[in-house]
C-alpha positions in Angstrom: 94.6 124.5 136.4 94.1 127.0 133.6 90.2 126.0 132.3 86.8 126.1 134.5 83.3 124.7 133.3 80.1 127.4 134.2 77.6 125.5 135.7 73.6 127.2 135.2 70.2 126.0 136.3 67.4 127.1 134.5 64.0 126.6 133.5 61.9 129.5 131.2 64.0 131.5 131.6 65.1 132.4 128.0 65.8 136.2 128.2 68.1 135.8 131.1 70.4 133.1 129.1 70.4 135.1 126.4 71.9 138.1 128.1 74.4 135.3 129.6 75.4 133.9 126.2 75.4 137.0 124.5 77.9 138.8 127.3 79.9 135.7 127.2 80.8 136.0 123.5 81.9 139.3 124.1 84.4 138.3 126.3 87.9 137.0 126.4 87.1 133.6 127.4 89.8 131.2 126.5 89.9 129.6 130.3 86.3 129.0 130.2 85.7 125.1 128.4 82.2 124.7 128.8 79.1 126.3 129.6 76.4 123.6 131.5 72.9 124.6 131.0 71.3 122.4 133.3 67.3 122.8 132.3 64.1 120.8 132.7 62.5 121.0 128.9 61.4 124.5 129.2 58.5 126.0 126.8 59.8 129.6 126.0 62.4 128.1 123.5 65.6 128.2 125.5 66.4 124.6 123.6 66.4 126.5 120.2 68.3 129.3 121.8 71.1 127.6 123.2 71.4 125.3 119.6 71.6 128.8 118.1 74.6 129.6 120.2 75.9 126.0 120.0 75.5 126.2 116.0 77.6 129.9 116.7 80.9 127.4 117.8 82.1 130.7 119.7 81.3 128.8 123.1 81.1 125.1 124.1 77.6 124.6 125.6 76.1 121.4 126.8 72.6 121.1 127.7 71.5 118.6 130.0 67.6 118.1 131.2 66.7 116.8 134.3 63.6 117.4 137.3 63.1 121.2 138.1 64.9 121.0 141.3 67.8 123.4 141.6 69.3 121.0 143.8 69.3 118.2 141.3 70.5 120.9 138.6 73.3 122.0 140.3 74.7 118.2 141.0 73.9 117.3 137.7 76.5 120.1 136.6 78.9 119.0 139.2 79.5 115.8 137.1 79.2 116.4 134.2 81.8 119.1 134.3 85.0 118.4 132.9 87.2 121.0 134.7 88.5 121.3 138.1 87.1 124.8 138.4 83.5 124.5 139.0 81.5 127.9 138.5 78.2 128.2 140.0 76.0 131.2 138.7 71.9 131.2 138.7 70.3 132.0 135.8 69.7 135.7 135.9 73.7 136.7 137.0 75.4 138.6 134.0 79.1 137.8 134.7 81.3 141.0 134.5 84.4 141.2 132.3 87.4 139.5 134.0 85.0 137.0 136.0 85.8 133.2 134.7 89.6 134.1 135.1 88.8 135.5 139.0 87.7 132.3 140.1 90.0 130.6 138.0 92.7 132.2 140.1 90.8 131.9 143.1 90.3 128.3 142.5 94.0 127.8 142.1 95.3 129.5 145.2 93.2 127.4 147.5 92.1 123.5 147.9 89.6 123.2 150.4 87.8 126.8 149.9 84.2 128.2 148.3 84.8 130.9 146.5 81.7 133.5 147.2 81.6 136.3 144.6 79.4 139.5 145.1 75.3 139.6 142.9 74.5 142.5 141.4 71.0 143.1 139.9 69.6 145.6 137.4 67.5 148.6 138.5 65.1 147.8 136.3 64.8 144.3 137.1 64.5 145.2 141.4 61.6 147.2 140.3 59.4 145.6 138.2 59.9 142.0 140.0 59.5 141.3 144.0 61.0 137.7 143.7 64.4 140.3 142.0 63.9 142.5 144.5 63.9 140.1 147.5 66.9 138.3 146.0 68.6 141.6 145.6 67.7 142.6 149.2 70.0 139.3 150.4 73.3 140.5 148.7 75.0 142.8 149.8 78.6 143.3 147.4 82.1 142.1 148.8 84.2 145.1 149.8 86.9 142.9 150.1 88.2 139.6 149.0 89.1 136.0 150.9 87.0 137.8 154.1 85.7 134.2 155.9 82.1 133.9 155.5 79.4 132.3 157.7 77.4 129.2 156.2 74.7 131.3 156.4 75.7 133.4 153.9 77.2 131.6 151.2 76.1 133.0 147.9 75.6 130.1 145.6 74.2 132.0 142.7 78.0 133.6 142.2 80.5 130.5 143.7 83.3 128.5 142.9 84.9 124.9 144.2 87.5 122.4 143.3 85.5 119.8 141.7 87.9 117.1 143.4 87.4 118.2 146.9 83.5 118.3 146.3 83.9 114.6 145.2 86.4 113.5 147.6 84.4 114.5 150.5 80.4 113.4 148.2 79.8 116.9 149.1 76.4 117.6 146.6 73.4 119.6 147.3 70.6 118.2 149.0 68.0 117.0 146.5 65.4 116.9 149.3 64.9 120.5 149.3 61.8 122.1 146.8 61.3 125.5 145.8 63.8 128.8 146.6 66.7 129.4 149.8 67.8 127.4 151.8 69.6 124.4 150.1 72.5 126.5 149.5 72.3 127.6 153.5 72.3 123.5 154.2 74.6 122.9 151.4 77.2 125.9 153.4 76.4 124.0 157.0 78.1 120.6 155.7 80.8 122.0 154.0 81.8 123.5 156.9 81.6 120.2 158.5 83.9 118.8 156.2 86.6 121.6 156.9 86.1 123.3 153.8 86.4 127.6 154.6 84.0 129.7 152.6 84.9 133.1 151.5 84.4 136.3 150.0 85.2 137.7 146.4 84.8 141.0 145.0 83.8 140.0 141.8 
């Protein structure tokens, strides 16, 4: 396995994608065969954005449209993807230099394992927003790597999976859940039911 697909929710979120795209250009990211913006017709002109970037031809973006329900967003990634290497991020996660090719490798080592990488947020951004700073306040960074997680603490907005063992076992994310948290604490719960381990990642 040498290629992952990035799979992102998003809805208005324009200036967030942006800095996404714009960081992923700048990288070495010759692993990395798609990028799945997964939105729900947003208004601020993430559509023209992301054609922009498409037009570019420096990164393979699909967009897909679908109900705003992060749940929903993140399954409709799941298949579409074409890669075994599923990578989760949320909308407003930069990804650092070196990142799609960590969870490439992390992805290879191990079959039946969530990969849980560590969410850092910009000063600015903790202290001009309380929904940042709250999310900031729930992540604390990964000292060190493969450390086995609880269920309860399975960071979804950084993660990486096998797309066959999600399949294999129809492990998606519940659908039923509205609004922020929890889904990914529910989502955690089964897969440990269905033997998968979940564990850290420094990056």
């Amino acid at each position: 396995m040498n290629k992952a697909s990035l799979i992102i929710p998003t809805y208005n979120r324009v200036y967030f994608i942006d800095r996404i795209l714009r960081k992923l250009t700048l990288q070495n990211n010759k692993n990395l065969k798609e990028i799945i913006i997964v939105d729900s017709d947003s208004l601020d002109g993430t559509s023209e954005l992301i054609k922009k970037y498409q037009d570019d031809g420096l990164l393979n973006i699909i967009k897909l449209d679908t109900q705003n329900n992060i749940s929903r967003k993140r399954n409709s990634g799941i298949k579409e993807a074409s890669s075994e290497c599923l990578i989760f991020i949320d909308d407003d996660c930069v990804p650092n230099d070196g990142f799609i090719d960590a969870h490439i490798n992390s992805c290879n080592k191990h079959g039946k394992v969530i990969h849980c990488g560590s969410v850092y947020f910009d000063g600015y951004l903790v202290d001009s927003s309380n929904y940042i700073r709250y999310r900031n306040s729930r992540h604390i960074p990964y000292l060190l790597d493969n450390i086995k997680m609880d269920y309860r603490s399975i960071v979804t907005m950084n993660m990486s999976v096998n797309k066959s063992e999600l399949i294999s076992n129809n492990l998606f994310f519940d659908e039923e859940f509205l609004g922020y948290g929890m889904e990914d604490n529910e989502f955690g719960f089964r897969a440990t039911k269905c033997d998968f381990t979940i564990q850290s990642s420094k990056f």
